[in-house]
Each structure stands twice: as structure tokens, then as C-alpha cells.
PAMI-58141 format. One record per residue: residue in one letter; residue number from 1; x, y, z of N, C-alpha, C in turn. Coordinates in Angstrom, 1 decimal, always signed. Layout:
// PAMI-58141
["A",NUM,[X,Y,Z],[X,Y,Z],[X,Y,Z]]
...
END
This chain:
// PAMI-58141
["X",1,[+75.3,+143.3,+160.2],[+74.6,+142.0,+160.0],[+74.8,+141.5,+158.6]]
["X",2,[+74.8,+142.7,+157.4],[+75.0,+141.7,+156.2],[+76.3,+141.6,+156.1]]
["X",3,[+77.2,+142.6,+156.4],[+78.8,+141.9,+156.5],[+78.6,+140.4,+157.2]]
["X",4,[+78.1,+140.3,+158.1],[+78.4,+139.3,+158.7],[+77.9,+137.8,+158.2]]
["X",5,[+76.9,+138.3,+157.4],[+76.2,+136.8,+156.6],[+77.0,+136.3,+155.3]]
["X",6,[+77.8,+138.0,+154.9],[+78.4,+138.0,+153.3],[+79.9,+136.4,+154.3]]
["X",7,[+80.1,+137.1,+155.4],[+81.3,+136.4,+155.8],[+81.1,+135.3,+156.4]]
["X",8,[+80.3,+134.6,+156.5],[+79.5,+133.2,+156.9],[+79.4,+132.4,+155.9]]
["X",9,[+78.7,+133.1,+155.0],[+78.7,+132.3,+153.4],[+80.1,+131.7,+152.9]]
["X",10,[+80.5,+132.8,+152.5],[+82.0,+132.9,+151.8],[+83.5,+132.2,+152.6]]
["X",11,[+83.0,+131.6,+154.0],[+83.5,+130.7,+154.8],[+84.2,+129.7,+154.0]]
["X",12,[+85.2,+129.0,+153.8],[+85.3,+127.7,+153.1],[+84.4,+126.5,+153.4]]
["X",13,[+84.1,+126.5,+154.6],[+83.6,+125.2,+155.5],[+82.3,+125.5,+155.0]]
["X",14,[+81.4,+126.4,+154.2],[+80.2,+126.3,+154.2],[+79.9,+126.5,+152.5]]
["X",15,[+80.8,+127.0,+151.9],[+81.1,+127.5,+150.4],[+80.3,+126.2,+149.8]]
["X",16,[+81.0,+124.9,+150.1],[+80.2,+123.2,+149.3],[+79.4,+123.2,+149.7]]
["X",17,[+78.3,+123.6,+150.5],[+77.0,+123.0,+151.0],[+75.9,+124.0,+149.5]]
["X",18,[+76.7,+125.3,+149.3],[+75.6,+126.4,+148.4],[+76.1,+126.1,+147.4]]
["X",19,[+77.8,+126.3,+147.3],[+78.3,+126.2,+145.6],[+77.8,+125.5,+144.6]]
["X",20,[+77.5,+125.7,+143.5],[+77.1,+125.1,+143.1],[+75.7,+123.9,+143.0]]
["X",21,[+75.0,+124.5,+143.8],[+73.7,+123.7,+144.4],[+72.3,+124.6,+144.4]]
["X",22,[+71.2,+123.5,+144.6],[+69.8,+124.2,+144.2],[+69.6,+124.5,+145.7]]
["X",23,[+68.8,+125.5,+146.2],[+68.7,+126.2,+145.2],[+69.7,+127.5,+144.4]]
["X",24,[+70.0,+127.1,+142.9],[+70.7,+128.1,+142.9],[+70.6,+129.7,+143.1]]
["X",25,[+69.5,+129.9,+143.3],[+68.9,+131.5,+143.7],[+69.7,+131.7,+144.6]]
["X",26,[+70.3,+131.3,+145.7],[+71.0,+131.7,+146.4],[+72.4,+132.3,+145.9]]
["X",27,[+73.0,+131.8,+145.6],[+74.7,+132.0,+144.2],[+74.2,+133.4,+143.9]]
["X",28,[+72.9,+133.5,+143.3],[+73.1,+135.0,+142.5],[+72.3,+136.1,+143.5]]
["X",29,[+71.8,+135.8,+144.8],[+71.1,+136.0,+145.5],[+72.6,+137.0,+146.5]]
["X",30,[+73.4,+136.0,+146.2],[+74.4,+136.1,+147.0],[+75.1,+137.4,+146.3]]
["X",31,[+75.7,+137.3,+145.2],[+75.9,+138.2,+144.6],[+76.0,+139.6,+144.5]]
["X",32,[+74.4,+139.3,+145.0],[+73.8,+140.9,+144.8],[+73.9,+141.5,+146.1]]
["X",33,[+73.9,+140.6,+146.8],[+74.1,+141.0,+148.6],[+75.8,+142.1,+148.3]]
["X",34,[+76.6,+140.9,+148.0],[+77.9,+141.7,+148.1],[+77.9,+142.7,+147.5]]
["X",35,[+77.7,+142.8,+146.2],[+77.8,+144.2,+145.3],[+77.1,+145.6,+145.5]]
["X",36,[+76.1,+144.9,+146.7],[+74.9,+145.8,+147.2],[+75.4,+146.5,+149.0]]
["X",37,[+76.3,+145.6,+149.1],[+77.0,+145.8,+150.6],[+78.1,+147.0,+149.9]]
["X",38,[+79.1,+146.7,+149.2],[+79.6,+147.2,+148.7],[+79.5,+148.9,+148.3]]
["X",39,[+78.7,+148.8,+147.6],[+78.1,+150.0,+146.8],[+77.4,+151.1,+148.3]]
["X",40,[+76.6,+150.4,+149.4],[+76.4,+151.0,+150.7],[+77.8,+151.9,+151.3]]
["X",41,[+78.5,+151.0,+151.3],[+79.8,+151.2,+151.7],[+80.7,+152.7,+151.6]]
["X",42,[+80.7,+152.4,+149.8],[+81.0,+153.6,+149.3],[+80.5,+155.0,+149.8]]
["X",43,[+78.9,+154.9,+149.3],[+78.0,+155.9,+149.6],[+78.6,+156.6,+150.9]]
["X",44,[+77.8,+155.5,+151.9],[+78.8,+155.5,+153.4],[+79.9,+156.3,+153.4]]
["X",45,[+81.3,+156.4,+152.5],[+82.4,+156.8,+153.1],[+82.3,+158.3,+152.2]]
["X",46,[+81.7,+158.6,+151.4],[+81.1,+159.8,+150.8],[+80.1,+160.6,+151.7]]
["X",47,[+79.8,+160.3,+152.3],[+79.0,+161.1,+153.6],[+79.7,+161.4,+154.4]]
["X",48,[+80.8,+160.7,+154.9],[+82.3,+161.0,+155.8],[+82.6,+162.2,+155.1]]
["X",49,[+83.3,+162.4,+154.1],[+83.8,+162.8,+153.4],[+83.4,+164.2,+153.5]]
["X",50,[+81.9,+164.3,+153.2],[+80.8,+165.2,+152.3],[+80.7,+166.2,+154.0]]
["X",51,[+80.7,+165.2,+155.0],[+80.4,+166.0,+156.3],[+81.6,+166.8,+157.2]]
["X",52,[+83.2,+166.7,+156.6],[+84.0,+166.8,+157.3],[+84.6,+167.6,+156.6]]
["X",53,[+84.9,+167.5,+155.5],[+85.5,+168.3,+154.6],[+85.6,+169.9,+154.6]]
["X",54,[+84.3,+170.0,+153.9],[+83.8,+171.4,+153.7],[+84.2,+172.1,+155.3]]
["X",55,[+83.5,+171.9,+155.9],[+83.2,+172.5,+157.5],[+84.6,+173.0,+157.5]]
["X",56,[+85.6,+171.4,+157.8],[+87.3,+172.1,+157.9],[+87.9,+173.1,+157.4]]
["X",57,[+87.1,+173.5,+156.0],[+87.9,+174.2,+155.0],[+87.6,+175.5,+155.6]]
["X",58,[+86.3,+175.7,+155.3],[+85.1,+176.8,+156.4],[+86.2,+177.2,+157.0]]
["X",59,[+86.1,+176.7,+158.6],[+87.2,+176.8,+160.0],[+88.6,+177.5,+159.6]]
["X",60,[+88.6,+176.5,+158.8],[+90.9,+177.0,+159.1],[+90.5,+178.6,+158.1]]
["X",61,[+89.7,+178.6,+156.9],[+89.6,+180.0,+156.6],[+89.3,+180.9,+157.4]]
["X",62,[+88.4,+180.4,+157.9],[+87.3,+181.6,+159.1],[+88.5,+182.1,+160.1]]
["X",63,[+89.7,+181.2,+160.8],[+91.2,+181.6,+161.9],[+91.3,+182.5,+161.2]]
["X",64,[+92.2,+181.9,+159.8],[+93.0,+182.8,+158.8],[+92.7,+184.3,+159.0]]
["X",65,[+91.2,+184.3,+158.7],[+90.7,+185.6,+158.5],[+90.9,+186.5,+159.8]]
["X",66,[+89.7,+186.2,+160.7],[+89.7,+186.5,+161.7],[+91.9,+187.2,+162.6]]
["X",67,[+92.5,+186.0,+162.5],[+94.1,+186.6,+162.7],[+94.7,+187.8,+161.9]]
["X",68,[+94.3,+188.1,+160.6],[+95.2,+189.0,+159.8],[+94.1,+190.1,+159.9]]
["X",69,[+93.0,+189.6,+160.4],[+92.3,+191.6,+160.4],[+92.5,+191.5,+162.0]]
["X",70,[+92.6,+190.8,+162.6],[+92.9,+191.6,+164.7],[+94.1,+192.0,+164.0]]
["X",71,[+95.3,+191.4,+163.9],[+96.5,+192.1,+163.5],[+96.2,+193.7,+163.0]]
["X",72,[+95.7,+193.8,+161.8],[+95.4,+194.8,+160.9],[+94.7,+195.6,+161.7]]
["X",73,[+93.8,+195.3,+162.3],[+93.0,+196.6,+162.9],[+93.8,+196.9,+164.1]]
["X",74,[+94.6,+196.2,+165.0],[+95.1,+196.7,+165.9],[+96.1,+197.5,+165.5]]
["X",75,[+97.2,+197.4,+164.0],[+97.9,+198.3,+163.7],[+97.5,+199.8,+163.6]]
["X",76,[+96.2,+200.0,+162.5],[+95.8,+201.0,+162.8],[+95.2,+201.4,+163.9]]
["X",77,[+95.0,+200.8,+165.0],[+94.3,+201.7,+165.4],[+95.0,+202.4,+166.3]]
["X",78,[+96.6,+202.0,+166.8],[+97.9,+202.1,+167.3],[+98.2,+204.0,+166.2]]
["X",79,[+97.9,+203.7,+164.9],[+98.5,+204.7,+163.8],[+97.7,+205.6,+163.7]]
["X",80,[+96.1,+205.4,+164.5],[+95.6,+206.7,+163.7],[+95.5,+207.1,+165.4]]
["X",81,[+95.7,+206.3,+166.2],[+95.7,+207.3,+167.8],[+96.8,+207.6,+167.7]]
["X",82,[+98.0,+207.7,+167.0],[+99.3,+208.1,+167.4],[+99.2,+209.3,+166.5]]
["X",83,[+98.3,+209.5,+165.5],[+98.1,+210.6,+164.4],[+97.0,+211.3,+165.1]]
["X",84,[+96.5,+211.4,+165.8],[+95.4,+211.9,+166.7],[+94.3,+211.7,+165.7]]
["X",85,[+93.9,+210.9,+164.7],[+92.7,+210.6,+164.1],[+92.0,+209.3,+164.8]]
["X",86,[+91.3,+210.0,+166.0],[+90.8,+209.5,+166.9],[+89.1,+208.8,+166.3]]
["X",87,[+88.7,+209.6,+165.5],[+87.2,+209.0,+164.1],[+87.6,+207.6,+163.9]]
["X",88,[+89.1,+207.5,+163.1],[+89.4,+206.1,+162.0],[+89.8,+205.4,+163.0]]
["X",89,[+90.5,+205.7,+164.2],[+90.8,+204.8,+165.2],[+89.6,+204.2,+166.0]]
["X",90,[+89.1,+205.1,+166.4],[+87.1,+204.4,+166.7],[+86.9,+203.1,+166.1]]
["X",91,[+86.7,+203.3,+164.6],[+86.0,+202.8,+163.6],[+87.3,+201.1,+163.4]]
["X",92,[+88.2,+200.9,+164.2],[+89.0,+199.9,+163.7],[+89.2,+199.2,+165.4]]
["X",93,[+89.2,+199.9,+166.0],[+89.3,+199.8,+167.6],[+88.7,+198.2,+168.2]]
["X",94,[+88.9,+197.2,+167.2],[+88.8,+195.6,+167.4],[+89.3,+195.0,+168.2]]
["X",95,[+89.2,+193.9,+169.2],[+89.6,+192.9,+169.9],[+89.5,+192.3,+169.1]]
["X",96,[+90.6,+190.8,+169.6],[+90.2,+189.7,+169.1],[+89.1,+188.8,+169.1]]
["X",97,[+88.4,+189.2,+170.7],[+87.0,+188.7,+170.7],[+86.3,+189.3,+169.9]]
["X",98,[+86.3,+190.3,+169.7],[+85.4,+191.3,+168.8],[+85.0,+190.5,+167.7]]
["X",99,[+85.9,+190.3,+166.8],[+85.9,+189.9,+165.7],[+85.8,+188.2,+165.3]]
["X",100,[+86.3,+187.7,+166.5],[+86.1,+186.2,+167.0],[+84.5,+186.1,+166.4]]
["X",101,[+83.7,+187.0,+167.3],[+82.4,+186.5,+167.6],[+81.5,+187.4,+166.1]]
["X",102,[+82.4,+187.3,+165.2],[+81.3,+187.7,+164.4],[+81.5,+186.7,+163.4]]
["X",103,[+80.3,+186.4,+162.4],[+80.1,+185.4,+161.5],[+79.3,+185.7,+160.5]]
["X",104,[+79.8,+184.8,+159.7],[+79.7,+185.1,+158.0],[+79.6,+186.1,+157.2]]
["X",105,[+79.1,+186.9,+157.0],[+78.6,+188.5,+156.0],[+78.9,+189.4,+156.9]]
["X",106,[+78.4,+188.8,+157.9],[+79.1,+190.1,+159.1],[+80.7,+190.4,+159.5]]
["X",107,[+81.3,+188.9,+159.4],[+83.1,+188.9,+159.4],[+83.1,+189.6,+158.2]]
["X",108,[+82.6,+189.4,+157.2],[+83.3,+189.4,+155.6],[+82.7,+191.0,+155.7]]
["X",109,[+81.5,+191.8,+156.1],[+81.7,+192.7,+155.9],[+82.9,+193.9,+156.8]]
["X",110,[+82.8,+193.1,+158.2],[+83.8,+194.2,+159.0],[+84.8,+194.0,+158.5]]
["X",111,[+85.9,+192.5,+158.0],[+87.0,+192.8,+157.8],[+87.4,+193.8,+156.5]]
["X",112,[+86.4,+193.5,+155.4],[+86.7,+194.4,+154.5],[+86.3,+196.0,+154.9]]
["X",113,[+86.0,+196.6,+155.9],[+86.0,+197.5,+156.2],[+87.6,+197.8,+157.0]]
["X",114,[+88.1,+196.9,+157.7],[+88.8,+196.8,+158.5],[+90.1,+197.7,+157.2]]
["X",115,[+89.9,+196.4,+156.1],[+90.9,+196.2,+154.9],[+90.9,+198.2,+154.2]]
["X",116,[+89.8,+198.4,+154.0],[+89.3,+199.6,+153.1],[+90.3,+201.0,+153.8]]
["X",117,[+89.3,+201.1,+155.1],[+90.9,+201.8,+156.0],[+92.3,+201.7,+156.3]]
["X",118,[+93.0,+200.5,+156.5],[+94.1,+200.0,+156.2],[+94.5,+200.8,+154.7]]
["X",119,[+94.3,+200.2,+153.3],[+94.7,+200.4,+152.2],[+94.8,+202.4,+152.3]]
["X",120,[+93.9,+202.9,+152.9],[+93.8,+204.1,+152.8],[+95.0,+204.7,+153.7]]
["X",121,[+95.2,+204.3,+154.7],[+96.2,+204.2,+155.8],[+97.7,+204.2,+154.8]]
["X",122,[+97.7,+203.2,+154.3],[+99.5,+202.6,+153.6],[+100.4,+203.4,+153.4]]
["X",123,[+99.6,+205.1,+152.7],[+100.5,+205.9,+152.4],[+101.3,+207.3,+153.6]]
["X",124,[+100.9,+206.9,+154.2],[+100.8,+207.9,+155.6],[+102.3,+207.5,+155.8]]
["X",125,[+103.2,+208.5,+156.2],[+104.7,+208.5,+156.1],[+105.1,+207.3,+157.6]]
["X",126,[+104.1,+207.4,+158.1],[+104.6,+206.7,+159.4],[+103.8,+204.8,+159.9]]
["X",127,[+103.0,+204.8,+158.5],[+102.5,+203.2,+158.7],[+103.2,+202.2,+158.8]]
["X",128,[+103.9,+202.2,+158.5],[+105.0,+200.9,+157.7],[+105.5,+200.6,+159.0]]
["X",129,[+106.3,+201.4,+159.8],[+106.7,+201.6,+161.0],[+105.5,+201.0,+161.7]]
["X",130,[+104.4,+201.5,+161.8],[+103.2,+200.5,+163.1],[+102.6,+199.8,+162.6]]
["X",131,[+102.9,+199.0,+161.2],[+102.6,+197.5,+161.0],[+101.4,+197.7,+159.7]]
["X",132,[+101.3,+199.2,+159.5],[+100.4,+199.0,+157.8],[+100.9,+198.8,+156.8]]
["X",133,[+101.3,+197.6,+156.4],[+102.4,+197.5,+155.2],[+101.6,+197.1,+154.1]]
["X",134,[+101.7,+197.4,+152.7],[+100.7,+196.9,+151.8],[+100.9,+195.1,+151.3]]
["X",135,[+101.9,+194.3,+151.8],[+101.9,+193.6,+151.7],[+100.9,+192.9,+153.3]]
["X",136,[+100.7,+193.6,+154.6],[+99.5,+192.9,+155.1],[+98.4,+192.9,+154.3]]
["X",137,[+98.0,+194.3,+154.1],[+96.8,+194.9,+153.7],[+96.5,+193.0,+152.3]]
["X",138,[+97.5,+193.3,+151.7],[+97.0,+191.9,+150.7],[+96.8,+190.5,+151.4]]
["X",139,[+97.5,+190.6,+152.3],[+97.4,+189.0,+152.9],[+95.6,+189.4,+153.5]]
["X",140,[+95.2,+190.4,+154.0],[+93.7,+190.3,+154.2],[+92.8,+190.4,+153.1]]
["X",141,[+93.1,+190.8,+152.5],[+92.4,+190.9,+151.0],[+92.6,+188.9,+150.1]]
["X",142,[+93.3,+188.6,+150.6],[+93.5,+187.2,+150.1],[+92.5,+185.9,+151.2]]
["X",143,[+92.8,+186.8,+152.6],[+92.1,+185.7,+153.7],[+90.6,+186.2,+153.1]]
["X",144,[+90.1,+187.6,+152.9],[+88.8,+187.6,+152.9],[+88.4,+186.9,+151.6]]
["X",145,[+88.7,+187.0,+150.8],[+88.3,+186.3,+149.5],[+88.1,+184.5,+149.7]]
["X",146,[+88.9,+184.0,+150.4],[+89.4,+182.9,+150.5],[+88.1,+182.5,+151.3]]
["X",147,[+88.1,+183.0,+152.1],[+86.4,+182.8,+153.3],[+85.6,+183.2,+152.5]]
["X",148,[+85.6,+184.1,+151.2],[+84.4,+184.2,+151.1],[+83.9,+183.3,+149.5]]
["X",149,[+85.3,+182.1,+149.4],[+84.9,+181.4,+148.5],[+84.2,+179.8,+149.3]]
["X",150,[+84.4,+180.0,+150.9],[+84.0,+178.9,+150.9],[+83.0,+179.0,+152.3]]
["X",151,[+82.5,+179.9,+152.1],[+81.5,+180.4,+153.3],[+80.1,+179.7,+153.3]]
["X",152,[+79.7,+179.6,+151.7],[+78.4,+178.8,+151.8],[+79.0,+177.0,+151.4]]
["X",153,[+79.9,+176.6,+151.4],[+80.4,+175.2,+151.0],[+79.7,+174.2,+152.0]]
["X",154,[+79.9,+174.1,+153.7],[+79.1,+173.8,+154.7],[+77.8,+173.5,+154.1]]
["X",155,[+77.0,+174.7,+154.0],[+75.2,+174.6,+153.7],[+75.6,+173.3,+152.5]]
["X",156,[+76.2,+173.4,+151.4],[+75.9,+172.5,+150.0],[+76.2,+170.9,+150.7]]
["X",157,[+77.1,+171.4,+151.6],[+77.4,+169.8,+151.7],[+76.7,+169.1,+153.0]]
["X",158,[+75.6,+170.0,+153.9],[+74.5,+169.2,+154.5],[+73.5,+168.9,+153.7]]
["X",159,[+73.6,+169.7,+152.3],[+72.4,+169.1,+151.3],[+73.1,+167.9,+150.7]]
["X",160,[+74.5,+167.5,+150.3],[+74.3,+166.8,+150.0],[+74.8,+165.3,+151.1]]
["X",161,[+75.1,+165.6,+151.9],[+74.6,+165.0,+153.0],[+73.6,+163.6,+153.6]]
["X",162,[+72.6,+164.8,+153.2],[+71.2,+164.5,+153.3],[+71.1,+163.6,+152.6]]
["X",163,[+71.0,+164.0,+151.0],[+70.7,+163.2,+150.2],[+71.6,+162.0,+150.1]]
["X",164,[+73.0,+161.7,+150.7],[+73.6,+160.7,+150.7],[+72.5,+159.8,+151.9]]
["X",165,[+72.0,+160.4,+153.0],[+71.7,+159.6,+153.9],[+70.3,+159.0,+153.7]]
["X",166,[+69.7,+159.5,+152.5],[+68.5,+159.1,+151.7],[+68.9,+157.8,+151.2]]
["X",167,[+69.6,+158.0,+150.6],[+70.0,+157.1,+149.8],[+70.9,+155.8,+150.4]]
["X",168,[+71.4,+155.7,+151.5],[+72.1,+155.0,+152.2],[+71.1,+154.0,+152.7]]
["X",169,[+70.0,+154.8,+153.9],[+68.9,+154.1,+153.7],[+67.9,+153.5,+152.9]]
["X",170,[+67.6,+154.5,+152.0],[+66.9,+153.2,+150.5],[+67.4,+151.7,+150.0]]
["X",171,[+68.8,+152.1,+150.6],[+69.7,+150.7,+149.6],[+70.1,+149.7,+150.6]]
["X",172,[+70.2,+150.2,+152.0],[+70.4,+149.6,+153.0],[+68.5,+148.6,+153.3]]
["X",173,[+67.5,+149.4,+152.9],[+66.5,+148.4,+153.5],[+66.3,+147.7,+152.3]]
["X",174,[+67.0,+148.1,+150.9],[+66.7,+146.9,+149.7],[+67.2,+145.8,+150.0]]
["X",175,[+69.0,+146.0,+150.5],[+69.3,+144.4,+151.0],[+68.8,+143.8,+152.1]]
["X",176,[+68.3,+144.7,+153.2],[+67.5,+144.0,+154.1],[+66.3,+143.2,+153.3]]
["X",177,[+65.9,+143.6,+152.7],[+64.6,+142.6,+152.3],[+65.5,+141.5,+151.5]]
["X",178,[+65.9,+142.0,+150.6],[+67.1,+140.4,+150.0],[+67.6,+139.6,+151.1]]
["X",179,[+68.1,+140.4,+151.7],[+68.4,+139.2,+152.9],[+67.5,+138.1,+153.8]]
["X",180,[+66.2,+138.5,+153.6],[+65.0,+137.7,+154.4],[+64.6,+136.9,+153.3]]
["X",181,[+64.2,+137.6,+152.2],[+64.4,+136.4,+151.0],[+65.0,+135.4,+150.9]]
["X",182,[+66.7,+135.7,+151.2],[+67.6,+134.8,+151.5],[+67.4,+133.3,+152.2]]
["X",183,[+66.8,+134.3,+153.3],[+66.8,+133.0,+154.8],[+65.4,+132.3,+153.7]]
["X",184,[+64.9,+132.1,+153.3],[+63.8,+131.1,+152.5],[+64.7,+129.9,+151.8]]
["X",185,[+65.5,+130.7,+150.9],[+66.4,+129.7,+150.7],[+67.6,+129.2,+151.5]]
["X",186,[+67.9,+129.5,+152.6],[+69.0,+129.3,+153.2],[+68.8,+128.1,+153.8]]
["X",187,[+67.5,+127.4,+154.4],[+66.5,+126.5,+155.0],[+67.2,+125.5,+154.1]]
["X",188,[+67.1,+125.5,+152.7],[+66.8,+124.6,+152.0],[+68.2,+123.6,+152.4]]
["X",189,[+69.0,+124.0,+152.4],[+70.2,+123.5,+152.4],[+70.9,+122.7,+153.6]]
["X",190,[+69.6,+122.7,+154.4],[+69.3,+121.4,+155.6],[+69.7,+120.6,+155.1]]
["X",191,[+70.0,+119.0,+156.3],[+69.7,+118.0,+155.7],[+70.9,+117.2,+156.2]]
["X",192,[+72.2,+117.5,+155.7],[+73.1,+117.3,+156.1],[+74.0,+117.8,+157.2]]
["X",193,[+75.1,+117.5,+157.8],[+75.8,+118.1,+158.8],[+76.7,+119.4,+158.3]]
["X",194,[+77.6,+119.2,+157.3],[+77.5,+120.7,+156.8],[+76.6,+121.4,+156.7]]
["X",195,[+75.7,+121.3,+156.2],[+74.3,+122.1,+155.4],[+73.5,+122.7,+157.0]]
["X",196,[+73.5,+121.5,+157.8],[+72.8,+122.0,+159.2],[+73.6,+123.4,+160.1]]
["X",197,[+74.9,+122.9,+160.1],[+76.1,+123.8,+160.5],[+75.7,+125.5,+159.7]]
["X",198,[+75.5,+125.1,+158.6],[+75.6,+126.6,+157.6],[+74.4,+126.8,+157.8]]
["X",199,[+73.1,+126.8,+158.1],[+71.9,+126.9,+158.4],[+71.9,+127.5,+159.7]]
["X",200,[+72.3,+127.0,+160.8],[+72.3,+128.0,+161.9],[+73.7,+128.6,+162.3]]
["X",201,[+74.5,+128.6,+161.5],[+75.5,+130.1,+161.4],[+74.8,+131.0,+160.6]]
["X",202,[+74.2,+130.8,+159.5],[+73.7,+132.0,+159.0],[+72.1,+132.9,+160.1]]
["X",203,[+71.5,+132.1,+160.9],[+71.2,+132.1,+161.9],[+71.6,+133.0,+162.3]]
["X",204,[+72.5,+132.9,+163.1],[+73.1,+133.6,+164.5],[+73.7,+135.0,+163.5]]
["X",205,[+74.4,+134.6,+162.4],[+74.8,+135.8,+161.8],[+73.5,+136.9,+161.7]]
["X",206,[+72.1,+136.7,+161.5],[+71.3,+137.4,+161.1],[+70.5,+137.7,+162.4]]
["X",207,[+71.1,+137.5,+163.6],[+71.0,+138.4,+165.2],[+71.0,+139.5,+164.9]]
["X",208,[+70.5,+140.3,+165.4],[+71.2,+141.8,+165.4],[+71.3,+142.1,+167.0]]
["X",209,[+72.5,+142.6,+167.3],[+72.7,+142.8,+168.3],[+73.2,+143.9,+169.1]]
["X",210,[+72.4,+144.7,+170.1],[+72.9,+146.5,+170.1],[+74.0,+146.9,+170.7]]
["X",211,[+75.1,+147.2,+170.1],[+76.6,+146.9,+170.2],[+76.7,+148.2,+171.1]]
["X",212,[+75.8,+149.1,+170.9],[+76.3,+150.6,+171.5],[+75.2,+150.6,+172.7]]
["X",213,[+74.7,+149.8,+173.3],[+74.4,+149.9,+175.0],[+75.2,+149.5,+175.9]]
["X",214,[+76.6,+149.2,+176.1],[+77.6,+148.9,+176.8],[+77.4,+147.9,+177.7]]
["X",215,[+76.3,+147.0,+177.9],[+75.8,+146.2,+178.9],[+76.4,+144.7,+178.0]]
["X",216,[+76.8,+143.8,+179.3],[+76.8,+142.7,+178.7],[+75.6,+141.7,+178.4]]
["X",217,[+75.0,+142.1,+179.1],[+73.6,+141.5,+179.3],[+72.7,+142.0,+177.9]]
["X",218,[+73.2,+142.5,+177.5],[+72.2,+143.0,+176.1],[+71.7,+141.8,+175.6]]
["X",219,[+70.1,+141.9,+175.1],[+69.6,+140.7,+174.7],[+69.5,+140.8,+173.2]]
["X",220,[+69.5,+139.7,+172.0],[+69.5,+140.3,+170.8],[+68.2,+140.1,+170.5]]
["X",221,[+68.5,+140.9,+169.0],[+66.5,+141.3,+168.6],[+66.8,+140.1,+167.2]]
["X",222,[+65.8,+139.6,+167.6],[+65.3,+138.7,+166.6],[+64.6,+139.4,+165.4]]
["X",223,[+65.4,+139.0,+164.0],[+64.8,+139.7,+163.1],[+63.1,+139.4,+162.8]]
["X",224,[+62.4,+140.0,+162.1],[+61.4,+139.8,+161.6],[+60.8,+138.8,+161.2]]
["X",225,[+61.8,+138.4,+160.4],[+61.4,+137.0,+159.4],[+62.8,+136.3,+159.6]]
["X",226,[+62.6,+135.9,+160.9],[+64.1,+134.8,+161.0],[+64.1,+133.3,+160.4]]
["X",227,[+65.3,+132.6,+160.3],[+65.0,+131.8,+159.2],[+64.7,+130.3,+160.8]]
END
């Protein structure tokens, strides 16, 4: 709705009726609308940002992880049942679901368990051959670190979130009230056929209308203090 008044105003066909005219509270009235639409805007695309981001980063680490220790534990556990150390093979004996379904401190503590055995595994004359090579063993040592730099990032960024959406609304009902202020002076500029024209476009601009009920029939809501 205030996009839509900013873009009614700022019309050419209605620009002479305000420009330069009393009342001029409107001009700087105006002003503040835009810089204040604006500034919403931003915030707005910083909450996009703040909510999509992190989570992603989270995710593709969380795969990462999760892929290089099923690999890893399935190698050992191929190496210590082929060594008859049937204990360490137990203790690594992972599915993919297995490890799928575990999360946060609990992934980060199994895989580095996963990792601790592996590393101990490396030197055994026959690992390299069933897939314990110390160059995996590091690629899991790099995924676990990597998850575990961005495991709490999510939590920070629904706090700050939040506080974007505090604040989105604070600034969003400030220009709402500028805007009904507005319609006081917007009246004034009756009188004539332009002036009439820009008086009930700004009108219909300050409809609100519920865009996400899918009905054609939607009826609009008359603001508060319509002009």
C-alpha cells in the first residue's frame, strides 16, 4: 500500500497538483514516506538473507559430513572383520541411515569417534587396500570441523531474525501512521480537476486489498482513517 501511494504521488499527472504547493507538509511528508519505505525494504531483504543463509551452510556441511564418515566407517569395518577384530568392527558398523539420523553433538561426537578409529586403523599393512587412507581419515577431520564451525550459526541467525522482524514491524507501523497523517493533507488539494483526480487515486491507492485469498470476489478493507 505505501509502494503504491509513493507511486501515485510521484505520477507526472499528479506531481503539479502537490509540487510545490500548501500544504507543503506534504513534500516533506512525502519524503519521509520514501526514505522510510526504503530503509523497510533493506531490513526486509536482510531477513531473507539472515534466514536462508546460515541454515544452507548448516545442510551442505551436515551431507559433507555425514558422506565421508558412512564411507569411513564402512571401510573399517570391511578391515577390522577382514582382520577378525570383530570389538572395532562393532564399534564402526554404520549405515548410512545410521548416521543420517543423528544430529548435532551427537553427529560431531560419533563421527569423530568414527575418525579416532580410522586414524588408529592407517597403519595396519592392509588399510590402504580397503579404503583407510590418511588422506580420507583428513578429509573427515576437515568435514567435522567444518560442521562444527557452523552448527550453532542457524540458532544466531533466528535471533537475529527475530530482531529484524521487530524491527520491520516498528518501522512499518511508523509509516503507517505517516501515512494517515498524510490522507489529512492529501484532502486539501481538492478543488480542482487534477487535485480531485489525485485525491481519489490516492484513495484507492490506500485500499488494502487481501492478495493471498485467491478469490475474485475479495472485498477490500477500508483503512482506519481513510481520507
Amino acid at each position: 500500500m505505501i509502494a503504491t501511494c509513493l507511486t501515485v504521488a510521484n505520477e507526472a499527472a499528479y506531481q503539479n497538483v502537490w509540487s510545490g504547493k500548501d500544504p507543503a507538509d506534504f513534500t516533506t511528508d512525502l519524503a519521509l514516506l520514501a526514505s522510510g519505505h526504503a530503509s523497510v525494504l533493506a531490513i526486509a531483504a536482510e531477513w531473507e538473507r539472515a534466514a536462508g543463509g546460515a541454515a544452507d551452510a548448516k545442510a551442505q556441511a551436515e551431507t559433507t559430513l555425514e558422506n565421508i564418515a558412512h564411507l569411513t566407517a564402512r571401510a573399517c569395518y570391511n578391515h577390522f572383520k577382514k582382520s577378525g577384530d570383530l570389538d572395532r568392527a562393532g564399534k564402526v558398523n554404520y549405515t548410512k541411515t545410521d548416521i543420517v539420523k543423528l544430529r548435532a553433538q551427537e553427529l560431531i561426537h560419533t563421527t569423530t569417534a568414527i575418525r579416532d578409529i580410522a586414524t588408529q586403523a592407517t597403519s595396519a599393512p592392509a588399510a590402504t587396500a580397503r579404503g583407510i587412507t590418511a588422506s580420507r581419515v583428513a578429509q573427515l577431520t576437515q568435514a567435522i570441523n567444518d560442521y562444527s564451525a557452523v552448527i550453532n550459526a542457524p540458532r544466531g541467525q533466528i535471533v537475529n531474525r527475530s530482531t529484524l522482524s521487530k524491527e520491520i514491524a516498528k518501522d512499518t507501523a511508523a509509516l503507517m501512521q505517516l501515512v494517515r497523517d498524510m490522507d489529512d493533507l492529501v484532502i486539501q488539494f481538492a478543488g480542482t480537476a487534477d487535485g480531485d483526480r489525485f485525491v481519489t487515486a490516492w484513495k484507492q491507492a490506500r485500499i488494502i486489498v487481501d492478495s493471498g485469498s485467491g478469490h475474485s470476489d475479495a472485498k477490500p478493507i477500508t483503512p482506519l482513517n481513510p481520507v
